[in-house]
N, C-alpha and C positions, 0 to 999 in steps of 0.2 A: 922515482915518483914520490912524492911527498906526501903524507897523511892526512890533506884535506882532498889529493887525485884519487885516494887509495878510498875512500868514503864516498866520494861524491860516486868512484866507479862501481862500487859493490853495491849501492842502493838502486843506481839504475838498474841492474840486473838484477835485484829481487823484485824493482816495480814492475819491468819485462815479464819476471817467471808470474807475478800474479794475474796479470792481464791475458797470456799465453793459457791457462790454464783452465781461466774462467771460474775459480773457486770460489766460493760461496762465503758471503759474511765473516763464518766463524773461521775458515781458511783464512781468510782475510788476514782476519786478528790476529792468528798466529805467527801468520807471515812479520808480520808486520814488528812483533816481540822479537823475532830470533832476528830481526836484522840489525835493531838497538843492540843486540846482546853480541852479535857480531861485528858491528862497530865497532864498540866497547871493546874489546880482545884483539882487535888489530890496531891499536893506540895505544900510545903510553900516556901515563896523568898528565893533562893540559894544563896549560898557566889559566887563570882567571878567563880573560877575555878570550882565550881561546875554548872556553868550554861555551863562554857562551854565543859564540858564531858556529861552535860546533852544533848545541840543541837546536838554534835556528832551522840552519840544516836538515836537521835531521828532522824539523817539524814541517817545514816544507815539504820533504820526501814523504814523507805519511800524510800528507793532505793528497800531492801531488798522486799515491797511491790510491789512498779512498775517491778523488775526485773522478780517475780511471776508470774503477772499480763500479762506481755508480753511474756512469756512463754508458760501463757495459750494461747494468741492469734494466737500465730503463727500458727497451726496447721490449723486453723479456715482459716488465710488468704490467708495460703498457698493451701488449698482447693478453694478458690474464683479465683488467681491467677488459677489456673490449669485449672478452669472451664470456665473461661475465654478465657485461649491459647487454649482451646479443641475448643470453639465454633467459635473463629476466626477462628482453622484450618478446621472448616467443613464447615466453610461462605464458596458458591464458588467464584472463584474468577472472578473477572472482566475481561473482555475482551473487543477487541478495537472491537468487534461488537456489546456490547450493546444499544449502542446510536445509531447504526446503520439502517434505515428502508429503504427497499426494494419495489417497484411500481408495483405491479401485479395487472395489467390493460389491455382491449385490445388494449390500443393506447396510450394514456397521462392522466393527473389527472391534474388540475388546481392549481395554487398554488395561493390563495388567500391572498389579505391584512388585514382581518380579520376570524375571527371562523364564520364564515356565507357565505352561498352560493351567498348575496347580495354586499361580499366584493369584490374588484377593483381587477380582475385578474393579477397577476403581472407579470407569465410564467407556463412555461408548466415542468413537471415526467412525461417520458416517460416509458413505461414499460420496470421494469427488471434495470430500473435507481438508483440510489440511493442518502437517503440525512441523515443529521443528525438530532435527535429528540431532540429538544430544551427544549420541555415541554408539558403540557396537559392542555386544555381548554373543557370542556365537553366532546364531541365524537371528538372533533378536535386534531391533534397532529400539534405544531409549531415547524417550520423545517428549518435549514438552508442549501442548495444545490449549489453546485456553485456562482454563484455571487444574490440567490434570496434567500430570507427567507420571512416566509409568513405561512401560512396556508394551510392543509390540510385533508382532514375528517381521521380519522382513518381505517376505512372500505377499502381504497385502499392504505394501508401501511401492510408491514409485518414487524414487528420489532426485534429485537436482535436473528433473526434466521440466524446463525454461517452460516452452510453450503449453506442458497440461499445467503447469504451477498459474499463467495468465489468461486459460481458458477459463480454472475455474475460480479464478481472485474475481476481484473487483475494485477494480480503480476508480476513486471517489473524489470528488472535492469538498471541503464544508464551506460555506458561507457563511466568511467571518466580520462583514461588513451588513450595513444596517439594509441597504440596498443594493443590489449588485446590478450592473450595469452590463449583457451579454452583446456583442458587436459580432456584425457579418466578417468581419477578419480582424487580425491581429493588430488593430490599431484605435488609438482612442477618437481618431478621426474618422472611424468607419461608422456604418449605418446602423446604428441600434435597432436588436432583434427583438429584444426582449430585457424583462428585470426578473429577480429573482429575490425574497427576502433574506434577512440573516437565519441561519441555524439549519437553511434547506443544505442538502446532500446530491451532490449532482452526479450523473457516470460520466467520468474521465474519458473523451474520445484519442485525444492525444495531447502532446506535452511539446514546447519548443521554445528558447528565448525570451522564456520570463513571460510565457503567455499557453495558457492554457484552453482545449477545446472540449465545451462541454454540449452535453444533449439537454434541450429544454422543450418543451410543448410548441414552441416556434424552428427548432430545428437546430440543429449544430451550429453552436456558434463560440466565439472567446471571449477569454475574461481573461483579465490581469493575476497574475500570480500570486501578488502581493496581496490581494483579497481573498486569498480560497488557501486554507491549511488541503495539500494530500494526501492520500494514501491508500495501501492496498486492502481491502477486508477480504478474508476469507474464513469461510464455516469451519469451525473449531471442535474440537471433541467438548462434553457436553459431561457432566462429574454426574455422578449419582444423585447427590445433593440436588445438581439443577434437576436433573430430571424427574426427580420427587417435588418440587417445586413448579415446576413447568405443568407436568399434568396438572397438579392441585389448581394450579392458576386457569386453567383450561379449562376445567369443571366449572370453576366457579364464574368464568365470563358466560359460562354457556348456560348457568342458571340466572347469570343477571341478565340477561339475552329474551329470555324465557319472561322473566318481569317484568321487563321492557314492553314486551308485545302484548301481554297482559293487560300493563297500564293505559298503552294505546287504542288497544282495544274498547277499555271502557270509556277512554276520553272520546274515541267515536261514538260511541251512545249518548255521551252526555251534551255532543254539540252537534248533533242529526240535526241538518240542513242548515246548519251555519256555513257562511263565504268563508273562503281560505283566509287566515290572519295575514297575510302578504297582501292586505289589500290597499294601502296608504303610502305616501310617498309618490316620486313623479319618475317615469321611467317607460320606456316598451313593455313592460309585461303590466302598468299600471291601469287598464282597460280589462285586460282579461279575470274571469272568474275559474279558481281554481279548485280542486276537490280535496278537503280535508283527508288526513294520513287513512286509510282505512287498512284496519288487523295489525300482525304485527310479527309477519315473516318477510323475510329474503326477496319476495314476490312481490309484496304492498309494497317496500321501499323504492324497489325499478319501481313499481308502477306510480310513486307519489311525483319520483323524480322527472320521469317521464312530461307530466304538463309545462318544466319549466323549461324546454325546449325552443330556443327560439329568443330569449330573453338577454339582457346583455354579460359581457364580461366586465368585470373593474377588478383592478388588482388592489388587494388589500379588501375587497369586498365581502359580502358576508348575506347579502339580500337575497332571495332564489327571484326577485321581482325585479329591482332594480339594477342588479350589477351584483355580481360576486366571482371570486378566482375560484381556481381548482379547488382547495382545501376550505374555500370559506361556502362552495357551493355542498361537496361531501357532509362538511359539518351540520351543513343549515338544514339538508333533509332527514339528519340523520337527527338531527332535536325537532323535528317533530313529531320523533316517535319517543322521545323520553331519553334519548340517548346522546349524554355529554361527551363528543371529540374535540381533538386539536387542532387550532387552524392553522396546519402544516400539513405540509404532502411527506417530508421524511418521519413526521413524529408518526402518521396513521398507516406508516408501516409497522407500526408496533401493536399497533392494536389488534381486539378482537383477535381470533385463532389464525394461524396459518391455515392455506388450503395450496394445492397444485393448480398450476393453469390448466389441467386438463378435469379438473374436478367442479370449474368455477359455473356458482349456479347466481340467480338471478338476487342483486342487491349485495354483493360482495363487494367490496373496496379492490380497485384495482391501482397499484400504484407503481409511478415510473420513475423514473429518471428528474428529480424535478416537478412531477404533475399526480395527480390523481382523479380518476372517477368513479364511477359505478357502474355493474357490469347490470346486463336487462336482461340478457340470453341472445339465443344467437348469433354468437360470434360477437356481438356490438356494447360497447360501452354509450352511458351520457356523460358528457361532460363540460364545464364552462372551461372553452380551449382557448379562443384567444380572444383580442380587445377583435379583431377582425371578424370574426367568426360565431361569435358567443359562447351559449350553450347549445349545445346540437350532441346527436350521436355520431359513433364513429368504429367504423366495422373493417376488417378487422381486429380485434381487443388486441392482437398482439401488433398491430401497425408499430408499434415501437418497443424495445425492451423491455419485457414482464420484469421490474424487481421482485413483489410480491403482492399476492392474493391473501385478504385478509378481513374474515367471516364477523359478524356481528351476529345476525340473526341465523 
């Protein structure tokens, strides 16, 4: 046998012993050194050109080896790989409620400056509130909520529960178009329900390819996506700071409240038996004779609003005689008592004081989704509802989603 038999026969038999074995990479490697090195010992010094059909050789065998080698692997890896993609696809997945905790308490939970009952109160979670979960400190979870982060036990936190996180959120849209345009379906060729202006805030019914279904005073309907930014709000823990601010603000609506009715008052003395200044202009209510604001509580303003009953709707309107919308009608009874609102239905949930819907007494601002009117008492709002309909009352108050009840006088 000659010394290209006696080489070409000893490397088959290490590439054999590797592939038999199934050794690993670095086996590999070593393999792969001791058979050059045993080559090399069973030769004597080659002429020129015989060294270099021997390196050939022996480069082919060490490919010929790894190319083996990696052959066996694949099968291996691609089981790892597989088992892998299977266990990410069965991880479930994240959602924007898990960091999420919810306040189910009878009234507020403290938000403390440290993991201890001894730490520096910093504000109040109120029940049904929500904040983010920062992290864990023994039984404490650290939360950040509105403008407060701090501490809270965990025993009055419910965390990463999906369904109370969207019970008590609020899915919104804003109107970021000058006019919006609400259709009976998801199509710009469907039948217009309704319009809406810029800056209102509508409640989110449902969400679907690029087309959004909201609640308006004509009823659920969509809107393009591309016109409405959304999102979730939910009630926030509340700093010391605000809450020294908030009362103080509270007070003092409730003394300009008190001026108001004041001034009204005396502006009824001063116009006894004068015709309501809504008397000019051409419209359905432009025949009738109305009765100027009399006093200047919760009671006189149901009852000022009350005569314009019957009278048209116009959107964008502002008349109580000729045509006015939900926010132009709110506004316009409510300056005849002295009292400057905004002609929006999202802005005049900010106004005046908060109250609960089971609190709400006559001349209250009641505001929805989209609309607003005035509450009269029993059970019934007025309001200018639609171009169809006008101004009329509507009983039920709560026929559609209470956002908020919000006092003036």
């Amino acid at each position: 046998m000659n010394r290209n038999s006696i080489r070409k026969a000893t490397t088959c038999c290490l590439t054999a012993a590797v592939v038999l074995t199934g050794s690993s990479f670095v086996s590999h490697a070593a393999v792969s050194a001791g058979a050059g090195d045993l080559i090399s010992a069973a030769t004597e010094a080659p002429a020129d050109t015989g060294k270099k059909a021997d390196k050939a050789e022996d480069n082919n065998a060490t490919a010929g080896v790894t190319e083996i080698f990696a052959n066996s692997l694949a099968p291996r890896q691609e089981a790892i790989d597989t088992g892998a993609a299977k266990e990410e696809a069965e991880a479930p997945a994240k959602t924007e409620y898990d960091d999420i905790a919810i306040a189910q308490v009878d009234n507020y939970v403290n938000v403390r400056s440290a993991a201890s009952e001894e730490g520096e109160v910093l504000g109040k979670l109120y029940n049904n509130s929500a904040c983010t979960v920062l992290g864990t400190e023994g039984d404490w979870y650290k939360i950040h909520s509105g403008n407060v982060e701090g501490y809270i036990k965990a025993e009055f936190l419910v965390l990463g529960n999906a369904e109370l996180a969207k019970s008590v959120g609020h899915r919104v849209a804003d109107v970021t178009t000058e006019t919006l345009n609400v259709r009976a379906e998801s199509s710009t060729e469907s039948e217009l329900l309704g319009q809406v202006p810029q800056g209102e805030e509508l409640s989110v019914v449902e969400e679907k390819d690029g087309w959004v279904k909201v609640a308006i005073e004509e009823g659920d309907g969509w809107v393009s996506s591309e016109f409405v930014d959304c999102s979730t709000h939910y009630v926030v823990a509340e700093s010391k700071e605000e809450e020294e601010a908030r009362l103080k603000k509270e007070e003092e609506e409730r003394k300009a409240a008190e001026e108001a009715a004041r001034r009204a008052t005396r502006s009824k003395s001063s116009s006894s038996g004068s015709s309501s200044s809504e008397s000019s202009g051409s419209g359905s209510g432009e025949s009738r004779s109305y009765a100027p604001p009399s006093g200047g509580s919760g009671q006189a303003v149901a009852n000022y609003a009350c005569q314009f009953v019957g009278n048209p709707y116009v959107y964008g309107g502002t008349s109580l005689t000729n045509g006015a919308d939900c926010s132009g009608f709110v506004m316009s009874v409510y300056a005849a008592f002295g009292v400057g609102l905004p002609h929006s239905s999202s802005a005049l949930a900010g106004v005046g004081y908060g109250v609960s819907t089971d609190a709400m007494q006559p001349g209250d601002i009641v505001c929805y989704s989209g609309h607003v009117g005035i509450y009269v008492g029993g059970d019934t709002i007025v309001h200018a509802s639609t171009e169809a309909t006008g101004i009329k009352y509507t009983s039920p108050a709560s026929y559609r989603p209470i956002v908020a009840v919000r006092r003036i006088f």
